[in-house]
N, C-alpha and C positions, 0 to 999 in steps of 0.2 A: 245685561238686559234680559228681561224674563219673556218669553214665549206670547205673553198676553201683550204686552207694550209693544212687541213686533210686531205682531198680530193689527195692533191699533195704527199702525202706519203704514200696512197693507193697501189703506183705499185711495191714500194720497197717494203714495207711487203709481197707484192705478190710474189714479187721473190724471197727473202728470204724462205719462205714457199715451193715455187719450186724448188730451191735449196737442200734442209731440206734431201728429201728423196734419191735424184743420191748422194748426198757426205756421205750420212751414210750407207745406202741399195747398196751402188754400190757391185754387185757379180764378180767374179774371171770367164773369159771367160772358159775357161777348165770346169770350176764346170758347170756352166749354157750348156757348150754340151755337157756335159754325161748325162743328163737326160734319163731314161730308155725310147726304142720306142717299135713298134711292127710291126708284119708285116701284122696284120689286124687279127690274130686270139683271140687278147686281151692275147697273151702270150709276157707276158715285157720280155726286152734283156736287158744285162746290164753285167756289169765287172763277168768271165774273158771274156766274147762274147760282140761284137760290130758287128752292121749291116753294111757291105760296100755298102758306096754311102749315107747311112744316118746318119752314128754316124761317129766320128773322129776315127782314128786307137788308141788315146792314150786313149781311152776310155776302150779300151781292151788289152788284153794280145796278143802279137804278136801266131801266129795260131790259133785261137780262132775266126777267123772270117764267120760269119754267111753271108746268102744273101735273100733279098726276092724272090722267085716264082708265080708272080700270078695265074698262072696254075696251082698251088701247093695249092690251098685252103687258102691262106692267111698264111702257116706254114713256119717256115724260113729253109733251105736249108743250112747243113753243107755237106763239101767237107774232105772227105779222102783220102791224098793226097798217100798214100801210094801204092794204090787203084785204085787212078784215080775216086772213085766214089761218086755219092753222096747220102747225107741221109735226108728222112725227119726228122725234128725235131716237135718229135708230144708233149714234154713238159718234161721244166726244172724243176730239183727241185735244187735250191739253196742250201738248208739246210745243205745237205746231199752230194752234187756234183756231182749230175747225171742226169742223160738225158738218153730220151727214143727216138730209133731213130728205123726208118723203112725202108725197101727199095722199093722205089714209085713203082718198078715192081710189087712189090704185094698188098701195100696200098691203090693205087689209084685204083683196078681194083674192079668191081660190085661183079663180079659172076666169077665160077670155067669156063666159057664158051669161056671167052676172051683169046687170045694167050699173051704167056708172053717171053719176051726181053731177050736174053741170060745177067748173072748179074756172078759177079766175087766173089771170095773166098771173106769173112770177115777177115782183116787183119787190127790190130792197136797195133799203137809203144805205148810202155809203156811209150814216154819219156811226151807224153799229157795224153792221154786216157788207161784206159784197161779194159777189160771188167770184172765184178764184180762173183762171185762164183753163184754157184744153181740156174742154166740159161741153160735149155737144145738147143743141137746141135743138127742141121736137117742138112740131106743132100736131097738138089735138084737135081732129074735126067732130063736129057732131053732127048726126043726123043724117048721114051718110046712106046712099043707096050703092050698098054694095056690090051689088050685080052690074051697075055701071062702071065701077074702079075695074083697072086691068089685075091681072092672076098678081103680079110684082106689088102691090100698092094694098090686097087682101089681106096680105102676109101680114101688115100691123094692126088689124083688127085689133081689141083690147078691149069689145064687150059692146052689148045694147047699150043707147040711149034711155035714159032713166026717163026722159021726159018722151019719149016715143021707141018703145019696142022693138018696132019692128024695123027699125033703122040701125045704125052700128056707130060705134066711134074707132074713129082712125087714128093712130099714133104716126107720120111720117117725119124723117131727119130735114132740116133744114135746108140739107144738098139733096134732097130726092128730086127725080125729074118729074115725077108723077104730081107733083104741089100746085101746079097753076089746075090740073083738072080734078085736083079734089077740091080748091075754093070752088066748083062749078057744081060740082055733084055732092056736095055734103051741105044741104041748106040751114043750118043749122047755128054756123059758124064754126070759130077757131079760137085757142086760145094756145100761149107759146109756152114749155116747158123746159125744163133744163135736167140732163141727165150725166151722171160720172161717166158712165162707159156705153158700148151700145155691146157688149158680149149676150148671149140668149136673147136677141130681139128686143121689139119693141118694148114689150108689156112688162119684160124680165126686167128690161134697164129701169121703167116708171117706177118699178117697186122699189129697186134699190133706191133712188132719189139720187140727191146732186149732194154736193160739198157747198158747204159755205164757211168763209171766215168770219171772226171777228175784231172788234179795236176795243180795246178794253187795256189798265193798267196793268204792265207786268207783274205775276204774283212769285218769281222764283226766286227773288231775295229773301223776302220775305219769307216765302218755305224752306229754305234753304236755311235760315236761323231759328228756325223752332215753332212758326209764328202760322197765323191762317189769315189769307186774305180776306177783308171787308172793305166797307163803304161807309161814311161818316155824311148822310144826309141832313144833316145841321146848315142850316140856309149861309149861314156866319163860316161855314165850315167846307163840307160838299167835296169832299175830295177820298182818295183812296185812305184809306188806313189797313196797318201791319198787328193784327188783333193778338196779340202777345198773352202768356201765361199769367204773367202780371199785371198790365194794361194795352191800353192800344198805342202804337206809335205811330211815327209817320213813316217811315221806307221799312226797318226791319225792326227785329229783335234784340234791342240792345245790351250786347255781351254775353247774349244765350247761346248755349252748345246746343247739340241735336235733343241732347237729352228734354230740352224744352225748359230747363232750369233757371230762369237770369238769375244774375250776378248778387242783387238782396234775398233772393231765394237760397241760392246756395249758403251764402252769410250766415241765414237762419237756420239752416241745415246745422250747422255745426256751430253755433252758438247753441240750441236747442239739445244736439248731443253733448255738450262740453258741459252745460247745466247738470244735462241728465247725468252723469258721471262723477259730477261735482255733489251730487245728492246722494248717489251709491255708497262713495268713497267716505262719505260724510256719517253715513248710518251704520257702515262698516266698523267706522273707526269707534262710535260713538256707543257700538253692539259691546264693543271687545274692552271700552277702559269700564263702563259699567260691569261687565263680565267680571274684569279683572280685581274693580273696588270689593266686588260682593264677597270673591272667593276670600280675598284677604281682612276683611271683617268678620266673615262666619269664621275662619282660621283664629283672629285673634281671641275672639270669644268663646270659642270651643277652648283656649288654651284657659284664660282667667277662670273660667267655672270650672274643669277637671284638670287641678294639677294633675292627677295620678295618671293621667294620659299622655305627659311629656315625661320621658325618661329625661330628660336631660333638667329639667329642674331638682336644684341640689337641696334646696330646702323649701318653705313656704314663703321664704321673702328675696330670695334670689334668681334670677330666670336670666338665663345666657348672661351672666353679669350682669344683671341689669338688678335693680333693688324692685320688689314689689310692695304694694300697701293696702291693708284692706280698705272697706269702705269707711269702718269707723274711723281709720286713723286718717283717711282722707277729709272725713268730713268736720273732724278737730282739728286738723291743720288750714283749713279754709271755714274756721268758726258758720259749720254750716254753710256753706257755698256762698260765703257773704258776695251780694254785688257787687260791693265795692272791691272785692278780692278779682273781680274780674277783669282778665288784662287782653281777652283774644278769642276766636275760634283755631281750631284746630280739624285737620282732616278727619278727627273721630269723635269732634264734639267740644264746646266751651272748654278753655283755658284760664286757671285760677292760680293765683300768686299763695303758697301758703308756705306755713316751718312748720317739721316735724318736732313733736316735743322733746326728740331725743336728744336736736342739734344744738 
């Protein structure tokens, strides 16, 4: 096969090989958009939460849904609808199904110096969230005259009243004895908060926030087979789904390794390279009999046109024992190539039945 003909079968190999990876590697659109995102504080989102405006709703469990803040330091922002309010989300822990949330009145603020926003009761439905055991409750006063509170009861100051100055808000625990004369002296009122720990005080603990769990469908089978959790909001449907490489399932990944590969994926994998080899071996073989017809045709014909270049021809009509004939006596022994003399092809061209005039 000559240089140009390989050359011409260059582009098809080429697209085969281009081919090779979309029809085996093709992913399931669902799987490729729940990929985990963030909202810039390098904390991943991911099933039963989904980011709106960035992730698809089926990526999460319907209420579950997060939002970015940029104002908010890059931390994502859940909404308590019960509430009306909202929470920073200062870090999930998967494992375990909880999240630690704050309220930006007190998280965001420097120092006890700054005034702070009237904020509403902690209230959550057990039917998402609840809050977990051995987590002390604060009650916030507002409007506080602090010259009235004893020196014990100052200590939780945590900043002016936004809605009056010159007044203070008081953070005390639950068990404080000082509670019944700060309802008397904070005219303002109260509203109850819930804190992880009371380490650094008052103001310290507000910022960190509380824990909260959640009830949402387990997604470790599921991760555990290759796959990413979602949600199949279909009225007819409405249940969890296992968003797989190749499609969605209902619990996992069916027959996939970690690798994320299921079982017609792999199939195609090596059906795809057994083609591909099947075409090599084929252009190969197909390079080398052409190759080989050519050498041995240019060789015959180098021999017919220059006897004088085979030593071993004994005369002009003898070659390895073989009898030769010219054209003329060829073409009188098949009366001119009659058709009718025609009995075949042959690997060097037409086959004609004739007698030499000698015979």
């Amino acid at each position: 096969m000559n240089p140009k003909s390989l050359t011409d079968l260059l582009p098809l190999l080429l697209l085969l090989l281009s081919l090779l990876p979309t029809i085996t590697f093709s992913l399931d659109p669902k799987f490729e958009a729940c990929e985990p995102k963030t909202c810039g504080n390098s904390q991943n989102i991911s099933y039963p939460f989904y980011i709106q405006g960035t992730q698809q709703p089926f990526c999460g469990q319907p209420g579950f849904e997060l939002r970015c803040d940029n104002s908010n330091i890059g931390f994502p922002i859940l909404s308590l609808y019960l509430i009306n309010t909202q929470y920073t989300v200062q870090k999930i822990f998967y494992n375990n199904h909880t999240l630690r949330l704050s309220n930006p009145a007190f998280s965001l603020r420097n120092n006890s110096s700054s005034c702070i926003a009237p904020v509403q009761n902690l209230v959550v439905s057990r039917y998402r969230y609840r809050l977990p055991p051995n987590q002390r409750h604060v009650f916030v006063f507002y409007g506080c005259d602090l010259a009235a509170l004893p020196e014990e009861a100052r200590v939780g100051r945590v900043g002016c009243d936004e809605e009056n100055e010159t007044a203070s808000v008081v953070g005390l625990y639950r068990e404080d004895r000082n509670l019944r004369l700060a309802w008397e002296k904070c005219k303002d009122g109260a509203v109850n908060a819930t804190v992880e720990d009371a380490n650094g005080g008052v103001l310290e603990a507000l910022r960190r926030g509380f824990l909260l769990t959640w009830s949402a469908t387990n997604c470790t089978e599921c991760e555990d087979s290759g796959g990413r959790c979602g949600f199949d909001t279909d009225p007819s449907t409405y249940a969890f789904r296992c968003l797989c490489p190749d499609r969605p399932h209902v619990v996992k990944c069916s027959d996939t390794g970690a690798n994320g590969l299921s079982k017609p994926g792999k199939i195609g994998v090596g059906l795809s390279a057994g083609l591909l080899c099947i075409f090599m071996i084929g252009l190969l073989l197909y390079c080398k009999r052409k190759h080989s017809s050519s050498s041995g045709l240019l060789q015959t014909r180098s021999t017919y046109s220059s006897p004088s270049l085979n030593p071993d021809v004994i005369n002009s009509s003898v070659y390895y024992g073989v009898l030769l004939f010219s054209y003329k006596e060829l073409e009188e022994a098949t009366n001119r190539f009659d058709l009718n003399k025609q009995i075949g092809d042959g690997g060097f061209g037409t086959v004609y039945y004739g007698k030499h005039s000698s015979s």
